[in-house]
N, CA, C and O atoms as a GROMACS GRO file, in nm:
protein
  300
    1UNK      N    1   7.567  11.002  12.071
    1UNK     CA    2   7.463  11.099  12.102
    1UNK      C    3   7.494  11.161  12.238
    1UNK      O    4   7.545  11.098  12.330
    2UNK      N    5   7.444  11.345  12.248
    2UNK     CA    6   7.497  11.365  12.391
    2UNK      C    7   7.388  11.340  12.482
    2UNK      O    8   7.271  11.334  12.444
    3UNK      N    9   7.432  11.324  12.628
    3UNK     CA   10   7.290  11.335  12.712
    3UNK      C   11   7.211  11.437  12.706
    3UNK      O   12   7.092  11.420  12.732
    4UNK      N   13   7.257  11.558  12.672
    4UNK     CA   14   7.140  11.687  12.662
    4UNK      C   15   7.014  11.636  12.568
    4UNK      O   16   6.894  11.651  12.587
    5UNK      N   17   7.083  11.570  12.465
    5UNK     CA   18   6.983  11.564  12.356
    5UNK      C   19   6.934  11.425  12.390
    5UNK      O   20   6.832  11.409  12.323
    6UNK      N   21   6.951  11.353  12.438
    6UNK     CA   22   6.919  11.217  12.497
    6UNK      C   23   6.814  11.237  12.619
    6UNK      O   24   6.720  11.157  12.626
    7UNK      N   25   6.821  11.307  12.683
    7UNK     CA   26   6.735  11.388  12.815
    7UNK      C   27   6.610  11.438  12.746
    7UNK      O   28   6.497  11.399  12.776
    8UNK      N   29   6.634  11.516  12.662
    8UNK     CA   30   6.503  11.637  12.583
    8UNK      C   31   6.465  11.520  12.490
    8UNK      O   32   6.342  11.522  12.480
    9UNK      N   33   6.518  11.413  12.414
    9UNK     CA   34   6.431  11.314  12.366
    9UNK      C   35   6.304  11.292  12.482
    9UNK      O   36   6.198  11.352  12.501
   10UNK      N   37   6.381  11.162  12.559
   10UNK     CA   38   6.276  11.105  12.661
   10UNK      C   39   6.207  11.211  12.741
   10UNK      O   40   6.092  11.176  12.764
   11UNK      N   41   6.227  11.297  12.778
   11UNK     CA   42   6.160  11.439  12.823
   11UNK      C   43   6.001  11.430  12.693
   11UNK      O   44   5.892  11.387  12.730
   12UNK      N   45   6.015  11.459  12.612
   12UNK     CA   46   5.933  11.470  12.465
   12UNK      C   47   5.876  11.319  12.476
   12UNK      O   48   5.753  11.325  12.487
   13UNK      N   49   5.922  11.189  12.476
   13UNK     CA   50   5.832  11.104  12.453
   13UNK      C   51   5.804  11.080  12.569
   13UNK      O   52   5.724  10.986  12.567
   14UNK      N   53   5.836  11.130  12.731
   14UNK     CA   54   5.750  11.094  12.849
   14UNK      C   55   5.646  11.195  12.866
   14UNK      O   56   5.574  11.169  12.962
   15UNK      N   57   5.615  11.298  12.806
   15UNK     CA   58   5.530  11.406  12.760
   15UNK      C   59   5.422  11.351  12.682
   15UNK      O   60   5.304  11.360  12.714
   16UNK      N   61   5.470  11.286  12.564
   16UNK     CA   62   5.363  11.220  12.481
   16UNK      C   63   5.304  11.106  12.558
   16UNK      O   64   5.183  11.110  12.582
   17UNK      N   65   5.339  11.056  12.578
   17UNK     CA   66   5.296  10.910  12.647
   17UNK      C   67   5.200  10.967  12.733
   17UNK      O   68   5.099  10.895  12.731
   18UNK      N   69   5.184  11.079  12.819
   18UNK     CA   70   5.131  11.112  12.935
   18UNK      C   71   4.994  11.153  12.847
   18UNK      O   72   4.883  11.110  12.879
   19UNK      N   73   5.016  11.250  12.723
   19UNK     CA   74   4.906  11.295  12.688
   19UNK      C   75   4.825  11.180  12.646
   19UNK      O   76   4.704  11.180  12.672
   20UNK      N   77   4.885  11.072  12.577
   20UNK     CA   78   4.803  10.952  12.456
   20UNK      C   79   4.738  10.859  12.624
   20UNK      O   80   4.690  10.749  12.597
   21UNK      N   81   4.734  10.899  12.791
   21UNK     CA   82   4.650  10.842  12.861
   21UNK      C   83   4.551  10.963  12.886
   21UNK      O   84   4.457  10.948  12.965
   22UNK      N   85   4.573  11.100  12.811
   22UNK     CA   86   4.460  11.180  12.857
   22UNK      C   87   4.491  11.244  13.017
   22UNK      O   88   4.421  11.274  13.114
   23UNK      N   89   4.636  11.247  12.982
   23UNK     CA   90   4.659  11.270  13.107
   23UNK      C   91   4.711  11.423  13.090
   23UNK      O   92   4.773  11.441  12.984
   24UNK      N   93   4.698  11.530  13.171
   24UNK     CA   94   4.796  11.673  13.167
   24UNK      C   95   4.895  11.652  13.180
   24UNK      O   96   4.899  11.611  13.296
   25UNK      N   97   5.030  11.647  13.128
   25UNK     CA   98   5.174  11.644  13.154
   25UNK      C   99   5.256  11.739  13.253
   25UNK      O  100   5.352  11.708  13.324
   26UNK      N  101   5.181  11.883  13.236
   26UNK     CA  102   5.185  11.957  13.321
   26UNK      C  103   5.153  12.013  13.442
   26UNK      O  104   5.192  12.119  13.491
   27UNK      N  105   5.054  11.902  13.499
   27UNK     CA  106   4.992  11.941  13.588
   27UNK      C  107   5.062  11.833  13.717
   27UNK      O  108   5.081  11.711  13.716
   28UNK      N  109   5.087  11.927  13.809
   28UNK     CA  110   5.156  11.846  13.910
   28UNK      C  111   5.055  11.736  14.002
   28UNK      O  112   4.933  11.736  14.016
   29UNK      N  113   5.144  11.658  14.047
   29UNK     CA  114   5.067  11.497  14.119
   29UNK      C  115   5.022  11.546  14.228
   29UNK      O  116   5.062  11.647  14.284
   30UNK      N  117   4.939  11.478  14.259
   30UNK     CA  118   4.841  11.487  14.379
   30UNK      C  119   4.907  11.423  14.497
   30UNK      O  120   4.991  11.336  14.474
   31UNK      N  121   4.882  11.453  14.610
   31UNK     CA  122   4.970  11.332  14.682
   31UNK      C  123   5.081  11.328  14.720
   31UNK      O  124   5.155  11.424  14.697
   32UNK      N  125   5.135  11.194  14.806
   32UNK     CA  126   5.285  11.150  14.753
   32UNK      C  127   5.308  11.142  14.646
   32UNK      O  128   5.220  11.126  14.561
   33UNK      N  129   5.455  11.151  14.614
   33UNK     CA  130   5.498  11.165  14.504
   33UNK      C  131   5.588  10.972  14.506
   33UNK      O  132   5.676  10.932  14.583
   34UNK      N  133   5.521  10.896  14.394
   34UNK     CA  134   5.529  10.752  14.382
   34UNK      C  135   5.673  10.767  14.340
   34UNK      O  136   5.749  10.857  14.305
   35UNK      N  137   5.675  10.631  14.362
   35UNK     CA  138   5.830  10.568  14.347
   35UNK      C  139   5.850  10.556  14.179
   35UNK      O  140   5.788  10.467  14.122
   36UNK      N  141   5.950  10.660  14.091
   36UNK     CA  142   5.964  10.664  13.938
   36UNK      C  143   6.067  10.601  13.909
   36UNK      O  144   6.157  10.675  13.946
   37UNK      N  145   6.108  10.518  13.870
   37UNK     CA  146   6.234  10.496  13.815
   37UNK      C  147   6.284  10.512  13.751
   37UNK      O  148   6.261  10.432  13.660
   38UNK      N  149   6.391  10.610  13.716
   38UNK     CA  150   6.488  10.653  13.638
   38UNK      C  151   6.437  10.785  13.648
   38UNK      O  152   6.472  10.848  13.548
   39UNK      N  153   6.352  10.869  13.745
   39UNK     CA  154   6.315  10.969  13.676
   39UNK      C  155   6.396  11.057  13.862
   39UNK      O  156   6.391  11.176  13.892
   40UNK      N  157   6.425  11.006  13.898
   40UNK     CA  158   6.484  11.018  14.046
   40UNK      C  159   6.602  11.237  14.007
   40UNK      O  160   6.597  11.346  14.064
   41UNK      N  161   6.656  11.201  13.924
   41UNK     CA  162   6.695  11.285  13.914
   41UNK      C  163   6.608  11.427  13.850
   41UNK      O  164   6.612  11.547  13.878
   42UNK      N  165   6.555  11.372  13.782
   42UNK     CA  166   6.440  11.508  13.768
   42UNK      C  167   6.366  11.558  13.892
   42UNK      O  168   6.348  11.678  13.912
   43UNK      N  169   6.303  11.418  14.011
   43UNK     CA  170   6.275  11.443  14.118
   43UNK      C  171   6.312  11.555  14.166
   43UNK      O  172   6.271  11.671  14.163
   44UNK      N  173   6.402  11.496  14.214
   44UNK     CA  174   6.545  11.571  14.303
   44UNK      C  175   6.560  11.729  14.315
   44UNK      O  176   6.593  11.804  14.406
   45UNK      N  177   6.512  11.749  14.146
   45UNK     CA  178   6.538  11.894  14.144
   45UNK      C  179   6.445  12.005  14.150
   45UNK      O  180   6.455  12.128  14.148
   46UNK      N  181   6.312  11.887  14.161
   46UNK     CA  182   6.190  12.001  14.158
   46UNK      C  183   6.140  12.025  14.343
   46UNK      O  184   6.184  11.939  14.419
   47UNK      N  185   6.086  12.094  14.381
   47UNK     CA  186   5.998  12.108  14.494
   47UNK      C  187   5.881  11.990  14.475
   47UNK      O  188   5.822  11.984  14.367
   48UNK      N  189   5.851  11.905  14.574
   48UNK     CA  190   5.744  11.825  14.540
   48UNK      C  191   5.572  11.877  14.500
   48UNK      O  192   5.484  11.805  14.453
   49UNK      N  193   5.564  12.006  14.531
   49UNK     CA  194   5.447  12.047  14.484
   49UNK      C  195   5.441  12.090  14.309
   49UNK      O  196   5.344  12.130  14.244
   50UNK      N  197   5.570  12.068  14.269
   50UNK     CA  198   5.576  12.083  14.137
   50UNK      C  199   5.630  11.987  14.061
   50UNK      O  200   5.712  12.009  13.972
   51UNK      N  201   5.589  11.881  14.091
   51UNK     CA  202   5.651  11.750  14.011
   51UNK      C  203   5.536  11.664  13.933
   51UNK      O  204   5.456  11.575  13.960
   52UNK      N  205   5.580  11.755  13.805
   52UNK     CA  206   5.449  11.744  13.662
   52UNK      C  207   5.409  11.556  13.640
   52UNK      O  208   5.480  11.462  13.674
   53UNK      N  209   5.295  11.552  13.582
   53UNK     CA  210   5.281  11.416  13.621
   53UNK      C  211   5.356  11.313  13.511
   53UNK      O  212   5.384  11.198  13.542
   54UNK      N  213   5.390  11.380  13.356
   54UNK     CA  214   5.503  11.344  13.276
   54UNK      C  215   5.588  11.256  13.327
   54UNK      O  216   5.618  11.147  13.279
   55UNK      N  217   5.649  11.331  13.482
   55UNK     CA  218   5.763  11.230  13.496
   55UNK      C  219   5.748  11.110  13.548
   55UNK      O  220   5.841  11.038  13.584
   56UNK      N  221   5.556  11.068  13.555
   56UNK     CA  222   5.515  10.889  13.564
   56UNK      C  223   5.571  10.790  13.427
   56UNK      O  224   5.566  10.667  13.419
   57UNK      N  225   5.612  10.865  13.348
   57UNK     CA  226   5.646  10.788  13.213
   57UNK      C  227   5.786  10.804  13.182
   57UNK      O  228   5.815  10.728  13.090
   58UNK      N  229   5.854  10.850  13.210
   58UNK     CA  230   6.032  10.860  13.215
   58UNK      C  231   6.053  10.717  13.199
   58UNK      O  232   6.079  10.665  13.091
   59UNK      N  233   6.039  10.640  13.331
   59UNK     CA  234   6.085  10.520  13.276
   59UNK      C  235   6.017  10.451  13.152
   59UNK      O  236   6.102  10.395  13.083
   60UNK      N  237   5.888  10.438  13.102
   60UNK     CA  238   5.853  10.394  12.986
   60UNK      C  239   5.941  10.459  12.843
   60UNK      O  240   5.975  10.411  12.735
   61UNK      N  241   5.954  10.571  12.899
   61UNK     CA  242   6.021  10.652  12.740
   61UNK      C  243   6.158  10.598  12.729
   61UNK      O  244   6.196  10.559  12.619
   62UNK      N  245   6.244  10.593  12.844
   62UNK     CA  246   6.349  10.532  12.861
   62UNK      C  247   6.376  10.416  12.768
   62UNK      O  248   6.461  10.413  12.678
   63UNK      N  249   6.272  10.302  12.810
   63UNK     CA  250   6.300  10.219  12.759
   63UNK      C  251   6.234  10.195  12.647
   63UNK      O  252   6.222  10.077  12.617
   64UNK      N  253   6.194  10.265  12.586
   64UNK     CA  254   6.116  10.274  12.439
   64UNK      C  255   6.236  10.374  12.360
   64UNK      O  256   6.245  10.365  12.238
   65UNK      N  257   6.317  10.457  12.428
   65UNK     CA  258   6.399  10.491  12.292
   65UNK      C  259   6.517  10.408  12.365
   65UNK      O  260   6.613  10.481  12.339
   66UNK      N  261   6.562  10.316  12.430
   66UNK     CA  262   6.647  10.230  12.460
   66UNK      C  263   6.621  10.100  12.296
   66UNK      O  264   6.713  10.059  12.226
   67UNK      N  265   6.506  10.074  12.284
   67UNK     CA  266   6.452   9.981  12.200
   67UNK      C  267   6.415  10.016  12.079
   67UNK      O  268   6.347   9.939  12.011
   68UNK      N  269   6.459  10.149  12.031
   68UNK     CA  270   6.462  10.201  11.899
   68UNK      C  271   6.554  10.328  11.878
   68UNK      O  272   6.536  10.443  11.838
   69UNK      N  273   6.665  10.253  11.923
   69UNK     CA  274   6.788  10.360  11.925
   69UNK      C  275   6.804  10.418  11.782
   69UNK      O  276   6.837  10.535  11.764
   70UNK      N  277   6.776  10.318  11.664
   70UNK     CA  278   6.775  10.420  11.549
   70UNK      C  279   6.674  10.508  11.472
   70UNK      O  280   6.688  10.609  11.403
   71UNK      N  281   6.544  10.416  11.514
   71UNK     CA  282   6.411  10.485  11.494
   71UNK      C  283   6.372  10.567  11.556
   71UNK      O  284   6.264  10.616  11.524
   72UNK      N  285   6.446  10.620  11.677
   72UNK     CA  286   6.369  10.742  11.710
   72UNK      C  287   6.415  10.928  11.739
   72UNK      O  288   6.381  11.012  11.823
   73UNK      N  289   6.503  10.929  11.624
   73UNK     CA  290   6.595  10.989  11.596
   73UNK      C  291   6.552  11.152  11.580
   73UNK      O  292   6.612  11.258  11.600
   74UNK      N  293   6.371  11.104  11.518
   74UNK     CA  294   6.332  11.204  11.485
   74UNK      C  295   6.219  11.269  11.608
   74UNK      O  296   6.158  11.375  11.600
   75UNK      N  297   6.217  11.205  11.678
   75UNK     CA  298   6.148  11.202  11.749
   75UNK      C  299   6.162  11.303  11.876
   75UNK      O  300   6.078  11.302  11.966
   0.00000   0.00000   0.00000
């Protein structure tokens, strides 16, 4: 699988995850911007006043299509 399409997966299920807490995905964080793991490089590239709150779940999506590498294909 390539990383483009490996990226826009977990991109899509750290999106979902954000909505199923009722959370806006799009709406940028309040604040400091907390310590994400694995999501460091998406960081990196935004201005901190625009760092959507989605990327609190990067690492969860990570490791949820890490743990259903064939089930989540469609996803």
């Amino acid at each position: 699988m390539d990383d483009a399409h490996e990226h826009a997966r977990i991109i899509r299920i750290a999106r979902a995850m954000c909505r199923a807490k009722r959370l806006d995905p799009d709406r940028p964080l309040d604040g400091a911007i907390p310590a994400v793991t694995g999501a460091r490089p998406f960081i990196d590239s935004l201005p901190s006043s625009d760092v959507p709150t989605w990327l609190l779940f990067v690492s969860e999506a990570k490791k949820f299509v890490a743990a259903n590498q064939d089930g989540t294909s469609q996803l």
